[in-house]
N, CA, C and O atoms as a DFTB+ gen file, in Angstrom:
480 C
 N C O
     1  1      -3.562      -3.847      17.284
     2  2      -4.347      -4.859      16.588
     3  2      -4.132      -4.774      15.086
     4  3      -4.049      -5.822      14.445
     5  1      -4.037      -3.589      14.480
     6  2      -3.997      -3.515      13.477
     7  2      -2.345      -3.474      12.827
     8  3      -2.060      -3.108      11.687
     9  1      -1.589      -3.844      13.644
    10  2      -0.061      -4.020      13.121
    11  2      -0.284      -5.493      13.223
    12  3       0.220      -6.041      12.243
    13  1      -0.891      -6.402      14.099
    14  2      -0.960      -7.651      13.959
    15  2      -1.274      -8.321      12.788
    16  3      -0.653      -9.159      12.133
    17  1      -2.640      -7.653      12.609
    18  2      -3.203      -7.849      10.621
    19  2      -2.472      -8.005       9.861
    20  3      -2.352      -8.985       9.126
    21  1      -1.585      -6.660       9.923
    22  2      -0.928      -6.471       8.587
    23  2      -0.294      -7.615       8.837
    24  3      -0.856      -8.537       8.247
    25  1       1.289      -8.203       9.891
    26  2       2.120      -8.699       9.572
    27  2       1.465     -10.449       9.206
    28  3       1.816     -11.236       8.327
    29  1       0.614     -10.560      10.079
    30  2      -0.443     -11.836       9.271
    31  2      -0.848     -11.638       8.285
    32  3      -1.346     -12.696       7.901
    33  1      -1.022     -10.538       7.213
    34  2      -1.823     -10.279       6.045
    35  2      -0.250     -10.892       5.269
    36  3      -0.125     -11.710       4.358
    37  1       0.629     -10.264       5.908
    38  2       1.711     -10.357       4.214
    39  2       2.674     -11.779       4.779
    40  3       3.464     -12.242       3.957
    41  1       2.590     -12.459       6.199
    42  2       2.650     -13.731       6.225
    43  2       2.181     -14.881       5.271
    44  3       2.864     -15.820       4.861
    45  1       0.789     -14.586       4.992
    46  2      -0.474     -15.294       4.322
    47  2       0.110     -15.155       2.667
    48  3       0.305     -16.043       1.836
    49  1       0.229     -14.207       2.608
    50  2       0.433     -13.707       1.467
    51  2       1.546     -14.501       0.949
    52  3       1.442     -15.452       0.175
    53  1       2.756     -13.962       1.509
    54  2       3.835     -14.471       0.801
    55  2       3.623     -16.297       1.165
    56  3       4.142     -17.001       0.299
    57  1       3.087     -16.900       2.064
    58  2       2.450     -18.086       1.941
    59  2       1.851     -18.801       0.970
    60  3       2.079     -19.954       0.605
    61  1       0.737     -17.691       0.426
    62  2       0.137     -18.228      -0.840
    63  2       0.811     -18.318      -2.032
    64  3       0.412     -19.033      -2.951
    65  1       1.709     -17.711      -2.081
    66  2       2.183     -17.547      -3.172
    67  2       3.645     -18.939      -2.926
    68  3       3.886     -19.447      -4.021
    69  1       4.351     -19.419      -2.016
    70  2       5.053     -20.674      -2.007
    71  2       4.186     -21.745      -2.432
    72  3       4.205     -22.325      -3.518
    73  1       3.322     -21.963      -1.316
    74  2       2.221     -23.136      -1.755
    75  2       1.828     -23.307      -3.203
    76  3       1.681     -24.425      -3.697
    77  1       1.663     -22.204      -3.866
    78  2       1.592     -22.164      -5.090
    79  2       2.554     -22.897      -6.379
    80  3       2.403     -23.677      -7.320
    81  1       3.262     -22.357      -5.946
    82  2       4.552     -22.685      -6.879
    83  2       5.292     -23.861      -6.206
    84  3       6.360     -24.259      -6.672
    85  1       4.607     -24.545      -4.867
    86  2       4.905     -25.718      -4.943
    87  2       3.828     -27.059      -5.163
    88  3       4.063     -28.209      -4.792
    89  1       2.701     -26.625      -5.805
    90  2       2.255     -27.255      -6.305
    91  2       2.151     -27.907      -7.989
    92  3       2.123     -27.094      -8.912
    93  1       2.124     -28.710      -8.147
    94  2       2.412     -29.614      -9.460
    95  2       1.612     -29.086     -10.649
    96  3       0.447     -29.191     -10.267
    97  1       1.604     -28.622     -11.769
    98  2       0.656     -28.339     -12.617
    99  2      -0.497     -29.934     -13.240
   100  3      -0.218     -31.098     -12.954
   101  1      -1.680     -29.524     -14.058
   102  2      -2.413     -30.570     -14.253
   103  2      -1.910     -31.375     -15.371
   104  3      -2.558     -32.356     -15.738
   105  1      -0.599     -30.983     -16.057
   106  2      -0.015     -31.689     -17.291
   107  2       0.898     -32.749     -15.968
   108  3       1.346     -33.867     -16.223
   109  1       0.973     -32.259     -14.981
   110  2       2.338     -33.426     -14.318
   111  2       1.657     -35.172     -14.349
   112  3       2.317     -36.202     -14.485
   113  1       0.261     -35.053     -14.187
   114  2      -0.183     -36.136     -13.541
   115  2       0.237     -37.255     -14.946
   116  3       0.572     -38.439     -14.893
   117  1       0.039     -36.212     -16.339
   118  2      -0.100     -37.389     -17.393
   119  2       1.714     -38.372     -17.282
   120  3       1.821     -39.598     -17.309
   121  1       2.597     -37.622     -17.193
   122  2       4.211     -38.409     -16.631
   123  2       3.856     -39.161     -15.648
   124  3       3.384     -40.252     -15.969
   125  1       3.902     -39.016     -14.984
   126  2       3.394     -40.321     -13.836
   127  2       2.569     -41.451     -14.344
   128  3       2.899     -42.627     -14.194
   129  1       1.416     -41.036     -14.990
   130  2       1.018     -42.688     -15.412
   131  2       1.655     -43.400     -15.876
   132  3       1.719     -44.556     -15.459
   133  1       2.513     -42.868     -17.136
   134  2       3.624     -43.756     -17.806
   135  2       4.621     -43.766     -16.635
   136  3       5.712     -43.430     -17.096
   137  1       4.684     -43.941     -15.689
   138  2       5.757     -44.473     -14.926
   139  2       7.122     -43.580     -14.856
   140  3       8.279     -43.998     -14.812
   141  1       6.659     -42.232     -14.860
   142  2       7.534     -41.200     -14.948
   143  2       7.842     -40.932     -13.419
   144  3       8.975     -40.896     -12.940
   145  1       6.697     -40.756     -12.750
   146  2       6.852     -40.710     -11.046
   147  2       6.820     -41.514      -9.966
   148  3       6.362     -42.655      -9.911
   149  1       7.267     -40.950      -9.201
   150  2       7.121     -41.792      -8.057
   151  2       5.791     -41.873      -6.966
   152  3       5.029     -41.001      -6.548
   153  1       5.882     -43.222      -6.735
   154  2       4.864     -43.573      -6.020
   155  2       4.832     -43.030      -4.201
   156  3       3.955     -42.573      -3.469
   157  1       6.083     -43.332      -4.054
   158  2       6.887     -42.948      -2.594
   159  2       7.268     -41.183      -1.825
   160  3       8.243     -40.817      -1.169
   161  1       6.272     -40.573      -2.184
   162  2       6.367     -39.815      -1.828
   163  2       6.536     -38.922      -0.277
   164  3       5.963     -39.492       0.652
   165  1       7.103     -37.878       0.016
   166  2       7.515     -36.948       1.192
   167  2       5.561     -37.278       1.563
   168  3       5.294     -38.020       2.508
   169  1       4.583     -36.750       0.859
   170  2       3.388     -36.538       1.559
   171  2       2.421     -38.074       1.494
   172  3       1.206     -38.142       1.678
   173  1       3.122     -38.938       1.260
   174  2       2.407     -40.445       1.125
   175  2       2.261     -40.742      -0.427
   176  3       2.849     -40.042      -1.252
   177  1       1.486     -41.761      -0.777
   178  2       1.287     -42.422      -1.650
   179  2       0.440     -41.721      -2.878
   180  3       0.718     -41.884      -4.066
   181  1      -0.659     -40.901      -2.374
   182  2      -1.399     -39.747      -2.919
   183  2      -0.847     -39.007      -3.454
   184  3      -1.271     -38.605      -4.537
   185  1       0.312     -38.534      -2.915
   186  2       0.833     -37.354      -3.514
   187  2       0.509     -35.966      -2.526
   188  3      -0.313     -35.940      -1.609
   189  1       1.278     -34.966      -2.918
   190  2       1.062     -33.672      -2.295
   191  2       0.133     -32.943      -2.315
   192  3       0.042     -31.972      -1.564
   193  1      -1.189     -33.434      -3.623
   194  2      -2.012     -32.524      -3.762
   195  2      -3.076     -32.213      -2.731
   196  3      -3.448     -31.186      -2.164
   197  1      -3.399     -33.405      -2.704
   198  2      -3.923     -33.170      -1.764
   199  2      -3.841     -32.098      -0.196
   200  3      -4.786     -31.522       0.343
   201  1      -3.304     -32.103      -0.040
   202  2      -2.386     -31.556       1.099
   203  2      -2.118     -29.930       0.573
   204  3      -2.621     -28.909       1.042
   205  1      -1.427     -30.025      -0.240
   206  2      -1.300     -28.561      -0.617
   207  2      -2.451     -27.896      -1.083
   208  3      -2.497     -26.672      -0.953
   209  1      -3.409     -28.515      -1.618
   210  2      -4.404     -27.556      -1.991
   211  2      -5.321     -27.147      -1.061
   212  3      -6.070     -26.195      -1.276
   213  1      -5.332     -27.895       0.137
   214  2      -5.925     -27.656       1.784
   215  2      -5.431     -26.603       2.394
   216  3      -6.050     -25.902       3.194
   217  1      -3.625     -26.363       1.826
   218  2      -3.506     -25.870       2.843
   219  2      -3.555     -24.316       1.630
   220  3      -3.243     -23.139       1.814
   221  1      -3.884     -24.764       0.899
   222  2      -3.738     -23.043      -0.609
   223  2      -5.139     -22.648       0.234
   224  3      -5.015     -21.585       0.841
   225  1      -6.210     -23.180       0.361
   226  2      -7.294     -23.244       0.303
   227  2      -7.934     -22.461       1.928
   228  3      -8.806     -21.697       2.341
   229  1      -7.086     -23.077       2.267
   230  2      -6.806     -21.946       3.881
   231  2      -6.019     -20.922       3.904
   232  3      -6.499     -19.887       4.368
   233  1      -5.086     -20.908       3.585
   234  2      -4.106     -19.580       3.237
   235  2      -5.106     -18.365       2.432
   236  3      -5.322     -17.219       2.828
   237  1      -5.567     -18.961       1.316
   238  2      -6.545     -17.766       0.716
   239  2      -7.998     -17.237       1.393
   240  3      -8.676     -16.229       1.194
   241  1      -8.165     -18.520       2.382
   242  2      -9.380     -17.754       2.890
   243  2      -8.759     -17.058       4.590
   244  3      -9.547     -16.720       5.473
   245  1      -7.751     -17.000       4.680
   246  2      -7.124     -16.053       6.001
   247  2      -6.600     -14.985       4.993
   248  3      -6.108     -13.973       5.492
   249  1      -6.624     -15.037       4.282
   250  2      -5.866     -13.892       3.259
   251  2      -7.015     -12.907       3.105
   252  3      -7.102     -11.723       3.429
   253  1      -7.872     -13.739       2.517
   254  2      -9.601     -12.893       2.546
   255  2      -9.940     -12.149       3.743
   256  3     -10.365     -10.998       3.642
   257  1      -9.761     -12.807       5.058
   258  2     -10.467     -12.345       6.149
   259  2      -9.303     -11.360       6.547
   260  3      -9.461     -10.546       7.457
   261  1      -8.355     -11.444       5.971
   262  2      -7.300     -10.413       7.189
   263  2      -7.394      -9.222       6.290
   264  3      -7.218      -8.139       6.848
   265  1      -7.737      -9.207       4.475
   266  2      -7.888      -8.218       3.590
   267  2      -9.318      -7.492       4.446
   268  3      -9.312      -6.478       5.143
   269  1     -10.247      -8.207       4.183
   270  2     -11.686      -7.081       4.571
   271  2     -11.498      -6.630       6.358
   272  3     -12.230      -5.773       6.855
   273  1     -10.411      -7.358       7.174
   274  2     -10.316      -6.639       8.278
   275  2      -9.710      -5.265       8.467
   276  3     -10.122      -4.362       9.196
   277  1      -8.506      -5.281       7.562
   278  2      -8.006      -4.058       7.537
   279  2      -8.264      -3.032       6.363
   280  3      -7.670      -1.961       6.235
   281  1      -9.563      -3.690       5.255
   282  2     -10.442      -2.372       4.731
   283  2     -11.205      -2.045       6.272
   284  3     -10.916      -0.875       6.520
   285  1     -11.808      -2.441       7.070
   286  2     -12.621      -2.271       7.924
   287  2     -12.068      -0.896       9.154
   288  3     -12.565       0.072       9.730
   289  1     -10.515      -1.725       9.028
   290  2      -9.688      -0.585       9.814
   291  2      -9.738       0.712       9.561
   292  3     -10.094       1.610      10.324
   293  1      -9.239       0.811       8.074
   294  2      -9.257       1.821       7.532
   295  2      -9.964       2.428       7.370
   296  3      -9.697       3.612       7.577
   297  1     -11.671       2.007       6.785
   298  2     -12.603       2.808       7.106
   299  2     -13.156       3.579       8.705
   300  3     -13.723       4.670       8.744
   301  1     -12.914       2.938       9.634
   302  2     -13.688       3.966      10.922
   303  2     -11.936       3.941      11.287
   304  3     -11.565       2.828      11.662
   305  1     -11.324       4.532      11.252
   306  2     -10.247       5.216      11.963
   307  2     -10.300       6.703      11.885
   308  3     -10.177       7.298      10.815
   309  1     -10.513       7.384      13.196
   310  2     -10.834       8.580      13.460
   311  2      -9.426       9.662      12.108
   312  3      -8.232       9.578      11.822
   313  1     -10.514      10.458      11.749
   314  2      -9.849      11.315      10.277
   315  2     -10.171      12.729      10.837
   316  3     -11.162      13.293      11.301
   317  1      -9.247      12.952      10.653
   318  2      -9.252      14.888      11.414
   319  2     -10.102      15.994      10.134
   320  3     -10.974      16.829      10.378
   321  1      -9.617      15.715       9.029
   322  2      -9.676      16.051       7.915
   323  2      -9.413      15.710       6.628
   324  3      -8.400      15.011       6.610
   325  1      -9.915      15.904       5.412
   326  2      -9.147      14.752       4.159
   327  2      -7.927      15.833       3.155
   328  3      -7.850      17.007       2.792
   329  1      -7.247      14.746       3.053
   330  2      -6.064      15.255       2.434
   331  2      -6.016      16.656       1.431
   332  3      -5.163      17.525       1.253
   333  1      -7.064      16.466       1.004
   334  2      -7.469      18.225       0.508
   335  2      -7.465      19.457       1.653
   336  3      -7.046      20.611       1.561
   337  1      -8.019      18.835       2.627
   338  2      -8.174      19.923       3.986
   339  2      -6.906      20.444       4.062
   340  3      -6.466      21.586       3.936
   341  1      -6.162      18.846       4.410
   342  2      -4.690      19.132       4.735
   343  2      -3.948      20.058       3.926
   344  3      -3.429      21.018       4.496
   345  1      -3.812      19.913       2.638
   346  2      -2.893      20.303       1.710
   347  2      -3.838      22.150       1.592
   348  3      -3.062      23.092       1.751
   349  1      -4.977      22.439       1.401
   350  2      -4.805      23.725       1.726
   351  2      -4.648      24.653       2.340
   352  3      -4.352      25.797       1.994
   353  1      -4.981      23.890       4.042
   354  2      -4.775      24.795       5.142
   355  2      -2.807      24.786       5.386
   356  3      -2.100      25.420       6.169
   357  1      -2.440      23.680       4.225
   358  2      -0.868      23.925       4.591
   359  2      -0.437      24.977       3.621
   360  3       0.504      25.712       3.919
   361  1      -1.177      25.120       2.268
   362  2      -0.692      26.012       1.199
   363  2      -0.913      27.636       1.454
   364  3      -0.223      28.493       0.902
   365  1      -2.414      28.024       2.750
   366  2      -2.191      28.621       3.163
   367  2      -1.556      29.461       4.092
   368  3      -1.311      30.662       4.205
   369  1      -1.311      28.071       4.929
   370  2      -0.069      28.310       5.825
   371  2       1.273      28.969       5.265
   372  3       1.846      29.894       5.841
   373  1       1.636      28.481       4.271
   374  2       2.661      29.016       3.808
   375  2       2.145      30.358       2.724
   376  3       3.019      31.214       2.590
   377  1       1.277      30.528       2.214
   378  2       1.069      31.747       1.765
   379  2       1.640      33.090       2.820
   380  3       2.586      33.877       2.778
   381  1       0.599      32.862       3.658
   382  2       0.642      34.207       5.018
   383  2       1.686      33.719       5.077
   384  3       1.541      33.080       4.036
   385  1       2.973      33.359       5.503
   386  2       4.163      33.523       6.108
   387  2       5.058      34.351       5.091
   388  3       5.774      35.291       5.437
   389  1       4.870      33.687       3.254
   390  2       5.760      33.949       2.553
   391  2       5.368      35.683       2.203
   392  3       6.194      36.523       1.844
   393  1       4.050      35.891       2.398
   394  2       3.059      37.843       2.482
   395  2       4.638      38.612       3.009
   396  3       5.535      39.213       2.417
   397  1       4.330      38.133       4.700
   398  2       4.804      38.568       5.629
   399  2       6.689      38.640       5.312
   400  3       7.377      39.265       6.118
   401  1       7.139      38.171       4.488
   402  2       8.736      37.771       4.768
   403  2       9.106      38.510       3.446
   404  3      10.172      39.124       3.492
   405  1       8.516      38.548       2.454
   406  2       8.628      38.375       0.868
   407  2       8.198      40.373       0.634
   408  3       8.463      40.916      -0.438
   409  1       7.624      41.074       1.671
   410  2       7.030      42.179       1.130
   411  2       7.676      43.025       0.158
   412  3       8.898      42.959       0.290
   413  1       7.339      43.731      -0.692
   414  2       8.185      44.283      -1.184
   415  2       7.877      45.878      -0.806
   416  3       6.703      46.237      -0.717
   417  1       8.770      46.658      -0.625
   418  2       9.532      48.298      -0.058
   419  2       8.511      49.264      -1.191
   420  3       8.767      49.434      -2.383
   421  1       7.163      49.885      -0.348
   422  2       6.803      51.143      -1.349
   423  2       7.416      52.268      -1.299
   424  3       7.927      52.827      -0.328
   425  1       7.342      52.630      -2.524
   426  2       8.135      53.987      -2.808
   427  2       8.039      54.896      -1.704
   428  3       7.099      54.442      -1.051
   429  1       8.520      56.047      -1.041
   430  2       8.661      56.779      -0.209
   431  2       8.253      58.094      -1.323
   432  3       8.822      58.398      -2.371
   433  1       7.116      58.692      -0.697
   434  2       6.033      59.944      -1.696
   435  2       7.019      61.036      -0.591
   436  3       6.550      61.366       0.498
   437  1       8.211      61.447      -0.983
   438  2       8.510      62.790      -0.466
   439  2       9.362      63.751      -1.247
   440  3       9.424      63.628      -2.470
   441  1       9.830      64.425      -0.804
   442  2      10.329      65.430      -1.564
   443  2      11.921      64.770      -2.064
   444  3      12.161      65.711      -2.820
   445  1      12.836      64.111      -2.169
   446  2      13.766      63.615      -1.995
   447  2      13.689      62.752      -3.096
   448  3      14.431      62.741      -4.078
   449  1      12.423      61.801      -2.775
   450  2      12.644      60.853      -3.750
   451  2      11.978      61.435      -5.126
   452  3      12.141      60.807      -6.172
   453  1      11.117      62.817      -5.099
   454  2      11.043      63.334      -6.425
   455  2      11.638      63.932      -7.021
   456  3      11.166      64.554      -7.973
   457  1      13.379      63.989      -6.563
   458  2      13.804      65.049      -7.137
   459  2      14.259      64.830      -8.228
   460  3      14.388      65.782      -8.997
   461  1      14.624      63.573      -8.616
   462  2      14.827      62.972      -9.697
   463  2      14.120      62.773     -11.344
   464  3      14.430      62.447     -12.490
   465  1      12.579      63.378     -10.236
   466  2      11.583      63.157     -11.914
   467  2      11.443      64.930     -12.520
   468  3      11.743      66.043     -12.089
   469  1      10.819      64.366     -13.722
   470  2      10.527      65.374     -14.849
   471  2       9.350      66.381     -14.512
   472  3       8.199      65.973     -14.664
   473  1       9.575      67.680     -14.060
   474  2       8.412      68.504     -13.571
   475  2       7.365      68.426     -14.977
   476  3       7.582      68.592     -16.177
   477  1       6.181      68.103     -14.213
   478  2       4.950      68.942     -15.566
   479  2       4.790      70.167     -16.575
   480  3       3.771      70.275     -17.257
C-alpha cells in the first residue's frame, strides 16, 4: 500500500508541476485583447484556463492527501529501536570484537625477561 502512495505521490507531483508551466501567466490575457490571440483554441473558445486550473486544483489536493497519508505511514510503522539505539549497540558491537582481536601481549614477570634490567 504504501509503495502505491509513493508512486502516486511523485505521479501528482511531477503533474503539478507540468500543469503549471502550462498554464498562461496573468500578463498573457492583456495580448489577447489587442488581438494578439487566438480565439480558436485546442480547449474551446474560453481558453485553457479554465480547464487547467481544475485540473492544478485537483492535482494539489491528491498531492495533499497522498503527502499526510504517507506522514501517517511513517508514523505507526512498527520501530524496533531509534537510530541512536542502533548506532550504539553497533559501536558496541564493534568495540568487544576490536578488545578481543586488537589485545596487546603483557610482559612475561620471569626470570629471562629480567635479565636484561639494572639490579637495585
Amino acid at each position: 500500500m504504501e509503495t502505491f502512495v509513493w508512486t502516486l505521490h511523485i505521479i501528482v507531483a511531477a503533474a503539478i508541476v507540468i500543469l503549471v508551466l502550462l498554464q498562461q501567466g496573468k500578463g498573457a490575457d492583456m495580448g489577447a485583447s489587442f488581438g494578439g490571440g487566438s480565439s480558436g483554441s485546442l480547449f474551446g473558445a474560453s481558453g485553457s484556463a479554465n480547464f487547467l486550473s481544475r485540473m492544478t486544483a485537483i492535482a494539489a489536493a491528491t498531492f495533499f492527501i497522498s503527502s499526510l497519508t504517507l506522514t501517517y505511514f511513517s508514523g505507526t510503522a512498527p520501530k524496533d529501536q531509534s537510530v541512536m539505539q542502533k548506532i550504539s549497540a553497533e559501536s558496541a558491537e564493534l568495540d568487544d570484537n576490536s578488545d578481543k582481536n586488537n589485545e596487546i601481549p603483557q610482559p612475561v614477570d620471569d626470570a629471562a625477561s629480567r635479565a636484561g634490567q639494572i639490579p637495585e
